[in-house]
PQR file with spaces between the fields and no chain letter, atoms N, CA, C, O and H, PARSE charges and radii, in Angstrom:
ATOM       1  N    UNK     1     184.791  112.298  151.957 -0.4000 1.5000
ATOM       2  CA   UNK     1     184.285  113.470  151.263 -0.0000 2.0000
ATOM       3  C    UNK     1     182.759  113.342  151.178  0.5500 1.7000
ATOM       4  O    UNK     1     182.224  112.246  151.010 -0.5500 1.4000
ATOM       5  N    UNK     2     182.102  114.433  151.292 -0.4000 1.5000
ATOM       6  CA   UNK     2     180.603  114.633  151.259 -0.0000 2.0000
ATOM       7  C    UNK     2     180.455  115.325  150.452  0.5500 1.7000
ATOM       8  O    UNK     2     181.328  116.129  150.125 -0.5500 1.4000
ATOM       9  H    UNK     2     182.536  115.323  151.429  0.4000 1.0000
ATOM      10  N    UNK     3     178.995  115.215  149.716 -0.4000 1.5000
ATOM      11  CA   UNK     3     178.388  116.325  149.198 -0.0000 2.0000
ATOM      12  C    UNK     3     178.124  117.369  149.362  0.5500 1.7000
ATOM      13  O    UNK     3     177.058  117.559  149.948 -0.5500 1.4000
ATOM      14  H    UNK     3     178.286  114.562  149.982  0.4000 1.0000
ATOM      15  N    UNK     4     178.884  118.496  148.968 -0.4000 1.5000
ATOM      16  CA   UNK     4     177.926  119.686  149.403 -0.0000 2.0000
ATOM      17  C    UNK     4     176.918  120.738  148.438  0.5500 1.7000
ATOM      18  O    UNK     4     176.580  121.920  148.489 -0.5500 1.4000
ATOM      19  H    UNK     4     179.750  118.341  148.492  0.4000 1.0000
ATOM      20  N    UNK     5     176.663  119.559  147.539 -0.4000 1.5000
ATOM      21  CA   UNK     5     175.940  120.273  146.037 -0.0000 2.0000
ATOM      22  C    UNK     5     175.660  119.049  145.504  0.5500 1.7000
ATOM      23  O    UNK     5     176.395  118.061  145.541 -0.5500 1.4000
ATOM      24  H    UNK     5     176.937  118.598  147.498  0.4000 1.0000
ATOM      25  N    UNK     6     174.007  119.184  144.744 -0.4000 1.5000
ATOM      26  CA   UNK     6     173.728  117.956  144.231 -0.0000 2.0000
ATOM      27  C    UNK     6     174.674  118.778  143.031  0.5500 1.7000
ATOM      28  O    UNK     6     174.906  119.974  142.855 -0.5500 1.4000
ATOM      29  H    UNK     6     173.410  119.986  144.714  0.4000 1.0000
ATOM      30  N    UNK     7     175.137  117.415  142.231 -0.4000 1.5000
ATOM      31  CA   UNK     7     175.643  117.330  140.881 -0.0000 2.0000
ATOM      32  C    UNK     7     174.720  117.206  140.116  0.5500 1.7000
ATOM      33  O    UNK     7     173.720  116.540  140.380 -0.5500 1.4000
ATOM      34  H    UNK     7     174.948  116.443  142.373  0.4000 1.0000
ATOM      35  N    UNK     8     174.974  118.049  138.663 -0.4000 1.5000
ATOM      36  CA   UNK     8     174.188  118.299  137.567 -0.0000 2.0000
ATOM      37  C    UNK     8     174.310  116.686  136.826  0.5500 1.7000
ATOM      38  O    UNK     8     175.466  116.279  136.716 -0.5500 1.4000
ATOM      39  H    UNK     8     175.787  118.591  138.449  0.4000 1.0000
ATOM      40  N    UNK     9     173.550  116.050  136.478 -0.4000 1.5000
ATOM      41  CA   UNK     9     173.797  115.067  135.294 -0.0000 2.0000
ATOM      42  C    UNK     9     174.671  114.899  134.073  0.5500 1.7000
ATOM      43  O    UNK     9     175.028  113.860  133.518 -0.5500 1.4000
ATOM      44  H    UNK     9     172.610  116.381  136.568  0.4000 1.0000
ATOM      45  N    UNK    10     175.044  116.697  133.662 -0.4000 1.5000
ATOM      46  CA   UNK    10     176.122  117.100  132.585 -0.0000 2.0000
ATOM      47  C    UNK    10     177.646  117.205  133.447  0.5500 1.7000
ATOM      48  O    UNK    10     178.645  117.355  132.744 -0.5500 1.4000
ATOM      49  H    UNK    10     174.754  117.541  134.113  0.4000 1.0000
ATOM      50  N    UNK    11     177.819  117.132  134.888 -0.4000 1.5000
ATOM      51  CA   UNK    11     178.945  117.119  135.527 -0.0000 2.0000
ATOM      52  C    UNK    11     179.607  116.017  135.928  0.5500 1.7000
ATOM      53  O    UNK    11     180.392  115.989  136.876 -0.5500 1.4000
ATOM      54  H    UNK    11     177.007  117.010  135.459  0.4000 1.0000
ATOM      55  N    UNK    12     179.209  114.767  134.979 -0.4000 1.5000
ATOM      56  CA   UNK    12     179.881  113.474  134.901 -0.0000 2.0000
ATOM      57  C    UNK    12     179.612  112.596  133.545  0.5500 1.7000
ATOM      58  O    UNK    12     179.151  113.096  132.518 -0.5500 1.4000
ATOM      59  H    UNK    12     178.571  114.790  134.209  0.4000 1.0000
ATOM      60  N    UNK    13     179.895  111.489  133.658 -0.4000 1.5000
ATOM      61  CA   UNK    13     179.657  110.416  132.662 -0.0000 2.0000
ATOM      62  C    UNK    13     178.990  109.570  133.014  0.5500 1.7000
ATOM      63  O    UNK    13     179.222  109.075  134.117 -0.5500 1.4000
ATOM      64  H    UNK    13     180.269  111.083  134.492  0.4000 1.0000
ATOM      65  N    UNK    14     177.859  109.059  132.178 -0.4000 1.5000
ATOM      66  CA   UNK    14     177.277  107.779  132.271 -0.0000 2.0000
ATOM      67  C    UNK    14     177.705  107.158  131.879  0.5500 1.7000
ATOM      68  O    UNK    14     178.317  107.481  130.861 -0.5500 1.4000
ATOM      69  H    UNK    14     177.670  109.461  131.282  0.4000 1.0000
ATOM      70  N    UNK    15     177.764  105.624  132.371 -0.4000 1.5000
ATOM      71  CA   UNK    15     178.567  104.496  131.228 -0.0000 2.0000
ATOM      72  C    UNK    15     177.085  104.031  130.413  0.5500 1.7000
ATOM      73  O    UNK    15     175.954  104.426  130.696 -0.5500 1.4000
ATOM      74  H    UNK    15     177.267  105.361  133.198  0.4000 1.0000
ATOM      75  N    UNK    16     177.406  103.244  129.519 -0.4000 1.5000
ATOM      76  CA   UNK    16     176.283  102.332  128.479 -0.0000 2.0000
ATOM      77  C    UNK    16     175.254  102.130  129.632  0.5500 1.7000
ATOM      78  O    UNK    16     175.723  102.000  130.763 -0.5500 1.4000
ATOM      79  H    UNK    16     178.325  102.923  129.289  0.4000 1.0000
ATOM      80  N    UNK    17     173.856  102.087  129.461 -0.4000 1.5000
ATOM      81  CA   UNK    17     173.029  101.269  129.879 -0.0000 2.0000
ATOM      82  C    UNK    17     173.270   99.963  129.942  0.5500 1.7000
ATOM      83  O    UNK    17     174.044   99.387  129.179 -0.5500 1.4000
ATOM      84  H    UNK    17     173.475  102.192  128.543  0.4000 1.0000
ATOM      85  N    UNK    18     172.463   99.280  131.080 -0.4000 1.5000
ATOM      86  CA   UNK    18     172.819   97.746  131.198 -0.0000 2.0000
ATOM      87  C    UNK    18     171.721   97.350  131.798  0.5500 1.7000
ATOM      88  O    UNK    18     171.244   98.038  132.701 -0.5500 1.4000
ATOM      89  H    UNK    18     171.834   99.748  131.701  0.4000 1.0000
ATOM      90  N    UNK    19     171.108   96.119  131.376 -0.4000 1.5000
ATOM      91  CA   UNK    19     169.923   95.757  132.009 -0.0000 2.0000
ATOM      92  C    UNK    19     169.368   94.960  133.644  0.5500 1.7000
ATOM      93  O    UNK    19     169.546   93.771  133.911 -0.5500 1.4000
ATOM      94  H    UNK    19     171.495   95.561  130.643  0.4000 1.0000
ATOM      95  N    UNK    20     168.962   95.568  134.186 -0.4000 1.5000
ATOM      96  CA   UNK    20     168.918   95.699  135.862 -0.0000 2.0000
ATOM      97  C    UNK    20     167.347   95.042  136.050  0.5500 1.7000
ATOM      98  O    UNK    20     166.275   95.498  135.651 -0.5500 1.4000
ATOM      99  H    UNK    20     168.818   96.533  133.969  0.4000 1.0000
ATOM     100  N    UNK    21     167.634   93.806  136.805 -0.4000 1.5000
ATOM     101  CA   UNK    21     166.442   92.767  137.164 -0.0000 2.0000
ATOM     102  C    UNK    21     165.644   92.694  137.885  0.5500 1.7000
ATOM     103  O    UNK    21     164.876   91.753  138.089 -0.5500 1.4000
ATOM     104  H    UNK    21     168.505   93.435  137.129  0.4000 1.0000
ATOM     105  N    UNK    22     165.749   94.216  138.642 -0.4000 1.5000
ATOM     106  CA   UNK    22     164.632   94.352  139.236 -0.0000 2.0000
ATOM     107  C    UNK    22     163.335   95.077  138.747  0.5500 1.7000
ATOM     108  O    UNK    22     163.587   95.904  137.870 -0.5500 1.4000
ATOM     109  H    UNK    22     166.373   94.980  138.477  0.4000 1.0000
ATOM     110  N    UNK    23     162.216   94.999  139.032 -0.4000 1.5000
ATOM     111  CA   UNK    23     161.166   95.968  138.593 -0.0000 2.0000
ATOM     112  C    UNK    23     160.644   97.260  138.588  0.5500 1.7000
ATOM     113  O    UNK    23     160.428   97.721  139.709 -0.5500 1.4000
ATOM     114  H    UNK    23     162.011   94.327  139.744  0.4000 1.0000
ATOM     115  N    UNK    24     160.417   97.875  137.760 -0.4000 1.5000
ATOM     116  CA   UNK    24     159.828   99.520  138.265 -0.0000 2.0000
ATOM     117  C    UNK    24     159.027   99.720  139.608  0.5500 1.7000
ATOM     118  O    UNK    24     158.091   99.011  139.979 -0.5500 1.4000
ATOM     119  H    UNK    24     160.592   97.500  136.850  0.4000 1.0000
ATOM     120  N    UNK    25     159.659  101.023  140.407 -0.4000 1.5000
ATOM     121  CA   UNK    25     158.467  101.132  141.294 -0.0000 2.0000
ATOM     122  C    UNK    25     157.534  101.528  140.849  0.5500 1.7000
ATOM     123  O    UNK    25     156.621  101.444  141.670 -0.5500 1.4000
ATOM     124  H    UNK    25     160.419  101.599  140.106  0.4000 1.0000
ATOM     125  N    UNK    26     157.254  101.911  140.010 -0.4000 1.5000
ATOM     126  CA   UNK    26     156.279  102.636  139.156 -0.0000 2.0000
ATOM     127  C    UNK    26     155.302  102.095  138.848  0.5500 1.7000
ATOM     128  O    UNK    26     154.208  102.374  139.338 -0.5500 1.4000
ATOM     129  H    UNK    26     157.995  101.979  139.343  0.4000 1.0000
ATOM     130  N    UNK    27     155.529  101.028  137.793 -0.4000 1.5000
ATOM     131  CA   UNK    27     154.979  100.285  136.720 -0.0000 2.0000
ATOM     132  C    UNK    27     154.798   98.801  136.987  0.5500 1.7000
ATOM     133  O    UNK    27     153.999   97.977  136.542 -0.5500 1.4000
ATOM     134  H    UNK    27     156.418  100.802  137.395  0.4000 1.0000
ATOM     135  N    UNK    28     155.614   98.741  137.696 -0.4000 1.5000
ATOM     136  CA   UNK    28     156.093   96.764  138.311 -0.0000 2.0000
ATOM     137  C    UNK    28     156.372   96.318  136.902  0.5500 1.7000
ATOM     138  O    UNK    28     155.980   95.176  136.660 -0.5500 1.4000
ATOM     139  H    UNK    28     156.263   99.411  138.057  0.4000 1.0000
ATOM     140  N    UNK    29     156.934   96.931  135.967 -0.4000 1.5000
ATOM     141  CA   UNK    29     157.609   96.101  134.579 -0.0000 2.0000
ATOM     142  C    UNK    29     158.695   96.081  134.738  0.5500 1.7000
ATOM     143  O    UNK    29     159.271   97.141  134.983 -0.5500 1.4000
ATOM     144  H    UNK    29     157.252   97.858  136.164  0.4000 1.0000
ATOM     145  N    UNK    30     159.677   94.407  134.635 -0.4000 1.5000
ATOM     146  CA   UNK    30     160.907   94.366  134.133 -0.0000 2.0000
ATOM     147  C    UNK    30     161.344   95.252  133.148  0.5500 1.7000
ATOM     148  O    UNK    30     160.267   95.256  132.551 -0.5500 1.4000
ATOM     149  H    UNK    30     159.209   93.546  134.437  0.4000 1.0000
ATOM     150  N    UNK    31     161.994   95.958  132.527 -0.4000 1.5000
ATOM     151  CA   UNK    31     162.020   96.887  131.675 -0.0000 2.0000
ATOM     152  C    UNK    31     162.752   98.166  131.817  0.5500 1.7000
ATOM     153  O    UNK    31     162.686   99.235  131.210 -0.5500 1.4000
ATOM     154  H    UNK    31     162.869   95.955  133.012  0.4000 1.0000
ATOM     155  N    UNK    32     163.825   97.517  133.294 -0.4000 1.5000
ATOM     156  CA   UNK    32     164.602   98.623  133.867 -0.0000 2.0000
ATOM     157  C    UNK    32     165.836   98.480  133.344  0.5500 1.7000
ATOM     158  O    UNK    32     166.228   97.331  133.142 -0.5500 1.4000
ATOM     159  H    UNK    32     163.879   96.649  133.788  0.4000 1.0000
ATOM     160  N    UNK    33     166.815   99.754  132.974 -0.4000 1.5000
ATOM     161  CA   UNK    33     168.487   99.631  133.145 -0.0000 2.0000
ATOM     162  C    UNK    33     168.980  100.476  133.614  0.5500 1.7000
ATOM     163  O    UNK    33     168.553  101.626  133.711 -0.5500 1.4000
ATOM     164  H    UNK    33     166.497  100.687  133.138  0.4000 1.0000
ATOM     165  N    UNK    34     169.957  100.050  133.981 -0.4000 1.5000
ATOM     166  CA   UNK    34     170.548  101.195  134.991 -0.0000 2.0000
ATOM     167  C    UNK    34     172.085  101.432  134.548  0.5500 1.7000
ATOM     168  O    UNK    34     172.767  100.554  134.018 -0.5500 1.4000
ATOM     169  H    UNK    34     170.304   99.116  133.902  0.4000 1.0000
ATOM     170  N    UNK    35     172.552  102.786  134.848 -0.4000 1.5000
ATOM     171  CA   UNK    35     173.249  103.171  133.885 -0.0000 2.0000
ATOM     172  C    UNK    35     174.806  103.963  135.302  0.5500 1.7000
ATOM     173  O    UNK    35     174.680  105.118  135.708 -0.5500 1.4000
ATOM     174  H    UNK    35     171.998  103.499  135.278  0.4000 1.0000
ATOM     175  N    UNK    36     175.896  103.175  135.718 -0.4000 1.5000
ATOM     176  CA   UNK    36     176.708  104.331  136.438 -0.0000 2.0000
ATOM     177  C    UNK    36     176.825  105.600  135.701  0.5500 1.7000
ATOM     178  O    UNK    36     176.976  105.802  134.496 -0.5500 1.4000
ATOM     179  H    UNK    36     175.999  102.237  135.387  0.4000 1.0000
ATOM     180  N    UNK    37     176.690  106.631  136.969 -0.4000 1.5000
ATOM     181  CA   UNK    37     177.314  107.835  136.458 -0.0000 2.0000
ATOM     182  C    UNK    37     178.804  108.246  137.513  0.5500 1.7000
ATOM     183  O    UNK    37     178.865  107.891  138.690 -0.5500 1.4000
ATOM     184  H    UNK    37     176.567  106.467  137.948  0.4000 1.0000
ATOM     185  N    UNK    38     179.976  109.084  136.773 -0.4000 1.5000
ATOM     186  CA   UNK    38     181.117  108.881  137.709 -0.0000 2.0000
ATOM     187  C    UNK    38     181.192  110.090  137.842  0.5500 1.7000
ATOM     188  O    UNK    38     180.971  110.341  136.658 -0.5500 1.4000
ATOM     189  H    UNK    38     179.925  109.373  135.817  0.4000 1.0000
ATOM     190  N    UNK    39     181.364  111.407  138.449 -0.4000 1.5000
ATOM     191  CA   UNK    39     181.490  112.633  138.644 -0.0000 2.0000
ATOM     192  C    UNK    39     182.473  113.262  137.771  0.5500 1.7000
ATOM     193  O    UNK    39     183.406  112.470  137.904 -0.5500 1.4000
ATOM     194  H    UNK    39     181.543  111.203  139.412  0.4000 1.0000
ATOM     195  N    UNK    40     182.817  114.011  137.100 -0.4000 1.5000
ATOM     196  CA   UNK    40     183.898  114.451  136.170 -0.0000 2.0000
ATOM     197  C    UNK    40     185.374  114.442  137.234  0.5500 1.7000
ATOM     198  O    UNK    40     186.535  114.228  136.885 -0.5500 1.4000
ATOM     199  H    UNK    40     182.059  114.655  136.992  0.4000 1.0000
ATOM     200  N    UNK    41     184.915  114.711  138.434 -0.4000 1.5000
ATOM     201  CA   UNK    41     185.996  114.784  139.306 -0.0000 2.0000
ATOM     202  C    UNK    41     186.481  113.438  139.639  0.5500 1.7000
ATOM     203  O    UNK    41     187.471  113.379  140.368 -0.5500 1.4000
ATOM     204  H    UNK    41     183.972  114.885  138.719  0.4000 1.0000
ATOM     205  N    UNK    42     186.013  112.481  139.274 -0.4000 1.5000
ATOM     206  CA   UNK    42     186.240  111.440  139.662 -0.0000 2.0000
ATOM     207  C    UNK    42     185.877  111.154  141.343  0.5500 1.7000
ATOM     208  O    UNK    42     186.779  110.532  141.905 -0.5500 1.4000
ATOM     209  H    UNK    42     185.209  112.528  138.682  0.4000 1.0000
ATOM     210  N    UNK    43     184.784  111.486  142.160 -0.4000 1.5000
ATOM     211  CA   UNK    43     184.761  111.677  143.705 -0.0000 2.0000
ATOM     212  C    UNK    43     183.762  110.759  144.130  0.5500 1.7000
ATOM     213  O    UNK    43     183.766  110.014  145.110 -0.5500 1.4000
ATOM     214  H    UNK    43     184.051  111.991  141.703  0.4000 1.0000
ATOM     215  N    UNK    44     182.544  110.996  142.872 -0.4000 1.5000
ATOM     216  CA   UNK    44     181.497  109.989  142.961 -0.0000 2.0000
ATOM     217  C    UNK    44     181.210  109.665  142.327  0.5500 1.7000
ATOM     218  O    UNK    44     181.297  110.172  141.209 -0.5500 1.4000
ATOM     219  H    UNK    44     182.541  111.601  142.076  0.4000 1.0000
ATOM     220  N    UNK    45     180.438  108.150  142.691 -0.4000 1.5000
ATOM     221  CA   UNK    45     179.648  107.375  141.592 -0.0000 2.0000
ATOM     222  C    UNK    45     178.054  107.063  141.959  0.5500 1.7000
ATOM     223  O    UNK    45     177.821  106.397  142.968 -0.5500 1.4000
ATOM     224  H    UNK    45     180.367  107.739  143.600  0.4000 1.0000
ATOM     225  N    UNK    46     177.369  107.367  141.443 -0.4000 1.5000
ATOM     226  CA   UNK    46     175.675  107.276  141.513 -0.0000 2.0000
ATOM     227  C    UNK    46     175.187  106.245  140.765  0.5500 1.7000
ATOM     228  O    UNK    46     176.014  105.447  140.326 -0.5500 1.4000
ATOM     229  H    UNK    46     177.559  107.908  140.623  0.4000 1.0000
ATOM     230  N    UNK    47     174.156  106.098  140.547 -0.4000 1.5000
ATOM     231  CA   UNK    47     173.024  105.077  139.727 -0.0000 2.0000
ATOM     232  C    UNK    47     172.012  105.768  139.435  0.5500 1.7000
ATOM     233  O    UNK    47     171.328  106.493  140.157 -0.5500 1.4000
ATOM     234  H    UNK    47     173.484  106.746  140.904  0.4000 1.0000
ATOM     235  N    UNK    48     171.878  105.385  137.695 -0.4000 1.5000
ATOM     236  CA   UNK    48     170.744  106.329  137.280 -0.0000 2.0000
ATOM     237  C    UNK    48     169.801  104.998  136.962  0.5500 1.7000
ATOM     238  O    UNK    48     170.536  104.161  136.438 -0.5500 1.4000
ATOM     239  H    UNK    48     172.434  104.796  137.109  0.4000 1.0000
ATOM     240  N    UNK    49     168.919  104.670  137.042 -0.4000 1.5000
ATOM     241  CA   UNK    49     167.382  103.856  136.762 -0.0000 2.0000
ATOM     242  C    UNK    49     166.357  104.572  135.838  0.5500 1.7000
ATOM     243  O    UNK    49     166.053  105.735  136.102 -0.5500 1.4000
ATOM     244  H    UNK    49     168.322  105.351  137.468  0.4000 1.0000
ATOM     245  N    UNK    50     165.886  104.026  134.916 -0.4000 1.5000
ATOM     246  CA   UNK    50     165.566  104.189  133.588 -0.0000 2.0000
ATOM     247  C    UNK    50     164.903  103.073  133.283  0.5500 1.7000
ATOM     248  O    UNK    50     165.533  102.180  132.718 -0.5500 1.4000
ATOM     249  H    UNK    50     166.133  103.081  134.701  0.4000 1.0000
ATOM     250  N    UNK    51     162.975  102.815  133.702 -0.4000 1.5000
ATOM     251  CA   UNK    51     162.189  102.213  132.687 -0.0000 2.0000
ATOM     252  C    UNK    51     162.147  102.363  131.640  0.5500 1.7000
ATOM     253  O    UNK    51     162.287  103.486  131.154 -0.5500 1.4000
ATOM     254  H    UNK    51     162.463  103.542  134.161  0.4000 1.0000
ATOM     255  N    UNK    52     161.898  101.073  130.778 -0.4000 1.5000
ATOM     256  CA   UNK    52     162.070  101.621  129.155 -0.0000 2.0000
ATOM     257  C    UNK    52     160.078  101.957  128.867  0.5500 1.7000
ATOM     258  O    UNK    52     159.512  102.707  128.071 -0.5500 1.4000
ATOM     259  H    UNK    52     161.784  100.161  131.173  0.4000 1.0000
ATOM     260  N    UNK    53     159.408  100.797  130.158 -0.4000 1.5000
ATOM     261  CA   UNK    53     158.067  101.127  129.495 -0.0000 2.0000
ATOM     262  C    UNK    53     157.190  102.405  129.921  0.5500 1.7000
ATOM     263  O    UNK    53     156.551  103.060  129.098 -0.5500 1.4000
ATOM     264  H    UNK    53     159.868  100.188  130.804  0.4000 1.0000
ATOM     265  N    UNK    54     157.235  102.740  131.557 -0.4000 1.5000
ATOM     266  CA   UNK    54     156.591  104.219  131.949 -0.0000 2.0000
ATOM     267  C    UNK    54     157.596  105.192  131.702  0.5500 1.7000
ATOM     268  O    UNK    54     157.125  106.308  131.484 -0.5500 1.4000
ATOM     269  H    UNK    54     157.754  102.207  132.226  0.4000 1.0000
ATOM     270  N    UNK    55     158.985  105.106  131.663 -0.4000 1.5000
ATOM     271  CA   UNK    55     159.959  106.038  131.398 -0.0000 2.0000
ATOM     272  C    UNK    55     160.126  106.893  132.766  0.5500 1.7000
ATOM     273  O    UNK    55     160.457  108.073  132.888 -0.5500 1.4000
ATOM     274  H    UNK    55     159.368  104.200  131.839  0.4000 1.0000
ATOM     275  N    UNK    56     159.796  105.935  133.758 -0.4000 1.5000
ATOM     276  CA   UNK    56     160.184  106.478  135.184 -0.0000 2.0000
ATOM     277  C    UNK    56     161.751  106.470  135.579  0.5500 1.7000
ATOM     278  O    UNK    56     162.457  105.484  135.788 -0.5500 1.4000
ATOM     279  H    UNK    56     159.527  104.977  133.659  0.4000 1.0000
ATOM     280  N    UNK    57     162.056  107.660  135.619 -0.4000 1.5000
ATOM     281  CA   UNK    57     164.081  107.877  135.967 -0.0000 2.0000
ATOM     282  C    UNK    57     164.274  108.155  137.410  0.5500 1.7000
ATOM     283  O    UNK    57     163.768  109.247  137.668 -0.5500 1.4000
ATOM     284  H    UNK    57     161.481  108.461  135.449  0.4000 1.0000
ATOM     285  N    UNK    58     164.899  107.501  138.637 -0.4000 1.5000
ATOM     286  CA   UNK    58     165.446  107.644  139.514 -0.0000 2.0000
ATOM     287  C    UNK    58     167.061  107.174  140.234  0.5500 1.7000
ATOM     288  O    UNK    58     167.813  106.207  140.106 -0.5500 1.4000
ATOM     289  H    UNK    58     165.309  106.614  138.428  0.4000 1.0000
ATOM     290  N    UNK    59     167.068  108.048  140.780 -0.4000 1.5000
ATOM     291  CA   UNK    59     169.114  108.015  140.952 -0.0000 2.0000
ATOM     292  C    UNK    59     169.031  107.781  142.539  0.5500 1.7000
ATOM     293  O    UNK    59     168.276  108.205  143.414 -0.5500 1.4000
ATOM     294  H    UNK    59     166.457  108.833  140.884  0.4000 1.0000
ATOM     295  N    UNK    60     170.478  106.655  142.520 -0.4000 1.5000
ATOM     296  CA   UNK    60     170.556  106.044  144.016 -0.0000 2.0000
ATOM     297  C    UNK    60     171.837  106.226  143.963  0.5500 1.7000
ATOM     298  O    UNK    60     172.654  105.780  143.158 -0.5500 1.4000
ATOM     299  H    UNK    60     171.091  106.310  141.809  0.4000 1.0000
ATOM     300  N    UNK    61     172.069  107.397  145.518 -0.4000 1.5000
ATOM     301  CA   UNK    61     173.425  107.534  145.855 -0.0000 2.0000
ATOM     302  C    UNK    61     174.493  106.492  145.624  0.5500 1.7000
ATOM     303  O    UNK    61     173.918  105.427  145.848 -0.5500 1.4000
ATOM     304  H    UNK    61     171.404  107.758  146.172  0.4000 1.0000
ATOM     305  N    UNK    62     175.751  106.235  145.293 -0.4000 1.5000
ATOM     306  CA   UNK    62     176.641  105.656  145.673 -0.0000 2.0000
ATOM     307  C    UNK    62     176.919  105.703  146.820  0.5500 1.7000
ATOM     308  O    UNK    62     176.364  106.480  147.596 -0.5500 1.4000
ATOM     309  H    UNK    62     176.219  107.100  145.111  0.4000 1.0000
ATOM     310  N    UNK    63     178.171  104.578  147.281 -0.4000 1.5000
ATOM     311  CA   UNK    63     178.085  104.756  148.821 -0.0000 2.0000
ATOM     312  C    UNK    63     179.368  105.750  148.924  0.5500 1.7000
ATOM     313  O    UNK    63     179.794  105.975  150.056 -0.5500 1.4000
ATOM     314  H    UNK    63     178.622  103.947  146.650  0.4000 1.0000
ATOM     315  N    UNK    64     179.734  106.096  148.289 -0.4000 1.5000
ATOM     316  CA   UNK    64     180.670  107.562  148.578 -0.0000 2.0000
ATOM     317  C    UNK    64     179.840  108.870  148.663  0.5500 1.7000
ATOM     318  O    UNK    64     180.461  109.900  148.400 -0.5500 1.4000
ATOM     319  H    UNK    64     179.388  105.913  147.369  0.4000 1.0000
ATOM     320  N    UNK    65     178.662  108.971  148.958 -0.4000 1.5000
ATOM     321  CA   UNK    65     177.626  110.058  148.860 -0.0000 2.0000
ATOM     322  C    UNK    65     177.533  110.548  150.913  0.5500 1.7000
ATOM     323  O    UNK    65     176.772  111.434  151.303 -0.5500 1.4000
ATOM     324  H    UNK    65     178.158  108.134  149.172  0.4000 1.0000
């Protein structure tokens, strides 16, 4: 199955934040977590990334994308 529509952020669940050891591209501060999101449909799963210090947010396909 493919995408044929990005998904809204309100059209799934995030689980808890959890703290992720790599660095901001942003900022180069440890200070990242990253959070699954699962599609309400259950079809996909993404990655949301979340500095806590520049507050830079970026999302990395799952490999069901």
């Amino acid at each position: 199955m493919t995408h044929t529509r990005q998904y809204g952020e309100s059209e799934g669940t995030l689980q808890p934040a959890q703290p992720h050891p790599e660095p901001c591209p942003k900022c180069h501060q440890k200070t990242v977590t990253v959070q699954v999101w699962e599609s309400s449909c259950g079809s996909y799963e993404d990655y949301k990334y979340t500095c806590a210090t520049c507050r830079h947010v970026w999302w990395i396909d799952g490999i069901d994308s």
